[in-house]
Residue, then its C-alpha position, 0 to 999 in steps of 0.5 A: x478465550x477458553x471454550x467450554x462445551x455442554x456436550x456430555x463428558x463420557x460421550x467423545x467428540x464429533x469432528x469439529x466440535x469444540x473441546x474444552x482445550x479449544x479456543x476460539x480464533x481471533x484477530x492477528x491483534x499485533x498486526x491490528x494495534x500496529x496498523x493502528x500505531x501508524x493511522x494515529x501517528x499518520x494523523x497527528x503528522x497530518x495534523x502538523x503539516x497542514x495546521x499552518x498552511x493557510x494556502x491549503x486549510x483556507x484559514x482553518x487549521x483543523x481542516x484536514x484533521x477533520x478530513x483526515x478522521x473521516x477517511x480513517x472512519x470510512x477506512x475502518x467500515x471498509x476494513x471490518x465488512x472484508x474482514x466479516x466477508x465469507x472467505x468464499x464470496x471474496x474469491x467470488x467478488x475479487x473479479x467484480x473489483x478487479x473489473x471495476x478498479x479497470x472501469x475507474x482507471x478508464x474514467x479517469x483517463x476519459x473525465x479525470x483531473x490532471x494534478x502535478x502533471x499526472x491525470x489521476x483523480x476522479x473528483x467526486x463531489x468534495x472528494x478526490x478518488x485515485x483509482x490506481x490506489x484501489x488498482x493495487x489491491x486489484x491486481x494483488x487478488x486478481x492473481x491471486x485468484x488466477x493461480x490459485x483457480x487454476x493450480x488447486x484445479x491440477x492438486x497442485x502440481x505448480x504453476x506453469x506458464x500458462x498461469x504467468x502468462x494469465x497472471x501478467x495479463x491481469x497486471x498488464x491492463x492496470x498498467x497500461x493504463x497507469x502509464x497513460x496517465x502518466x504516474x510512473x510512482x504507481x507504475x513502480x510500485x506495481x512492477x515490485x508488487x507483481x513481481x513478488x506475487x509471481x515468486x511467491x505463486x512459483x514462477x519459474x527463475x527464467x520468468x523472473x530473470x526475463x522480466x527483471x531484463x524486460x523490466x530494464x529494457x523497457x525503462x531504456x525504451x520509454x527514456x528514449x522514446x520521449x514516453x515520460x514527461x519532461x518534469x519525470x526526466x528532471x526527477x531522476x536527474x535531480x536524484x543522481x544530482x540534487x544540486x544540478x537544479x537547487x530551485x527547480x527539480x531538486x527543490x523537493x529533494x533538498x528540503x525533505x533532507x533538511x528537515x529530516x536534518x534538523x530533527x536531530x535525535x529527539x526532534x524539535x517536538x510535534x507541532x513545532x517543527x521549523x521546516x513543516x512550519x514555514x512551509x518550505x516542504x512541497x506536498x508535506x502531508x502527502x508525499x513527504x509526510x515522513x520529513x515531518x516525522x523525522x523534524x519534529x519527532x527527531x530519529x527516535x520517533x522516525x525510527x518508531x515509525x520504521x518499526x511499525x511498518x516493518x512490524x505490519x509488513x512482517x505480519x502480513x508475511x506470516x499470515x502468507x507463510x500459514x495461509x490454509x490456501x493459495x488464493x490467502x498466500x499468493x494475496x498476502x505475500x503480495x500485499x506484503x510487497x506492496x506495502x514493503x516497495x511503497x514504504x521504502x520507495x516513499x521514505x527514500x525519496x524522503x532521505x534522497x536515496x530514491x528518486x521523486x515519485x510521489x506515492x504516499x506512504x502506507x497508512x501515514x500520507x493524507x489521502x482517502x483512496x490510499x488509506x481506502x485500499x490499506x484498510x481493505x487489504x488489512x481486512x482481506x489479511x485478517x480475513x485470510x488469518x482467521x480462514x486459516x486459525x479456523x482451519x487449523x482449529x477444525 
């Protein structure tokens, strides 16, 4: 929208004032509208997952639509009060946050409830919160917030180790605490995360190709050392060879592969998928929500769904590439990570490229704390988009 100015046609301009060529920043409304895409798809798969299992809706097939909805409600509240925050207090409150996704990630350690082998919820009156959700998020501002309090000290003369060694710590206390519990599918997507947030900030290659290492050896350690669970092991081993255990470990796998078989090019329709009907994928509206997608909405809307995260991920790393500072391009780029590793990690176990691990898929899954920390992060991008529009306007 155009702005017109009362000021006084002979009289030239102060600084910043607003000219009759200036217009005013706005939201980045393609990021926005497929954000949404996703939430409306997400509900509707949701809605279809659940509506026929009486097991989980206790006879009431609108159940989970309706707990769906209030968490997409609470999530859009969340979303807007980042994204009207003053840039400076959300550097001013990125250390309380990280501070408290720590002090969750310890209650549930202390009091959390064990489901699917893994202690990770908080349950809270009728809700169940997951911490470690709201963690990533955490560990994507806190360093953020590192690199950039320390480099912007320096006028900018790169990132030393030093300042990987702080940003490592800040990743390394989530983390243990993510393996205690244990939940290896978080732990994954965190490592990714991390290590986006490190190249984009400027680590060095030798930090990258040790931690890469490190990463591995680590992973050789915990098989040996009897560090993951029994049912983890089976996992992995499922995924090398789905038919070594048919009814047991490769169960998931199995299923999720034909339902998104039987989709065909158009799908069976929404609502009417054979597979989601009857119940045969375990954690349908959750871990497997794609397998509902690509049955009743066949490649094309799988694919549609592919699109629009592709598109939300991209537009997280443009707003990274014009970020006016390094706090808004470290923190956008990682979000962009973060979302991008959990997508493809989420519907390759799904296609049964990538091994079960059970994390939801980014705006889509069924679940409150999930969708709580996007909506934020989608807050924090838009308020990183509108600090630089702002910025480059002045």
């Amino acid at each position: 929208m155009t702005i017109t100015s009362s000021r006084p046609t002979g009289r030239p301009a102060r600084p910043g004032q607003p000219t009759l060529t200036s217009r005013a920043p706005g939201l980045d409304w393609l990021l926005m509208v497929a954000t949404l895409a996703l939430v409306t798809l997400g509900t509707l798969l949701v809605w279809s997952a659940t509506s026929t299992r009486a097991e989980l809706t206790g006879g009431d097939p609108n159940a989970y639509l309706r707990k769906h909805l209030v968490n997409v409600a609470i999530g859009l509240v969340l979303m807007v009060a980042v994204l009207a925050t003053d840039h400076r207090w959300v550097r001013i409150l990125a250390p309380l946050a990280y501070l408290a996704s720590v002090g969750g990630l310890v209650m549930v350690l202390v009091a959390g409830s064990t489901i699917n082998g893994s202690r990770s919820w908080i349950q809270l009156g009728g809700m169940s919160i997951q911490p470690s959700e709201l963690a990533k998020l955490a560990v994507v501002i806190g360093m953020a917030l590192v690199v950039a309090e320390r480099t912007e000290r320096r006028w900018g003369r790169g990132v030393r180790s030093l300042e990987v060694v702080a940003m490592l710590a800040i990743a390394g206390v989530p983390a243990v605490l993510i393996l205690l519990q244990p939940d290896l599918g978080t732990m994954l997507v965190l490592a990714a995360t991390v290590f986006g947030v490190l190249a984009v900030a400027g680590a060095g290659r030798l930090w990258l190709a040790g931690l890469t290492l490190g990463g591995v050896a680590g992973a050789v350690v915990a098989v040996s050392a009897g560090v993951l669970k029994p049912y983890q092991l089976d996992r992995f081993m499922a995924f090398t060879n789905p038919d070594l255990d048919p009814r047991g470990a490769g169960y998931n796998t199995e299923q999720a592969r034909i339902a998104v078989g039987n989709g065909g090019l158009f799908g069976q329709g929404l609502f009417d998928g054979s597979q989601t009907r009857s119940g045969f994928v375990p954690e349908q509206h959750t871990d497997f929500i794609f397998t509902v997608a690509g049955e009743e909405l066949g490649l094309v809307g799988a694919g549609l769904l592919i699109l629009l995260l592709a598109l939300v991920i991209w537009r997280a790393l443009a707003i990274s590439a014009r970020a006016g500072d390094l706090f808004g391009r470290v923190a956008a780029a990682g979000i962009a990570c973060w979302w991008g590793f959990q997508a493809f990690q989420n519907i390759g176990m799904c296609l049964g490229i990538m091994p079960v691990t059970g994390v939801p898929l980014p705006f889509v899954s069924y679940g409150g704390s999930s969708l709580f920390a996007g909506m934020l992060a989608l807050g924090l991008l838009q308020n990183i988009h509108l600090r630089s529009a702002d910025a480059g306007r002045r």
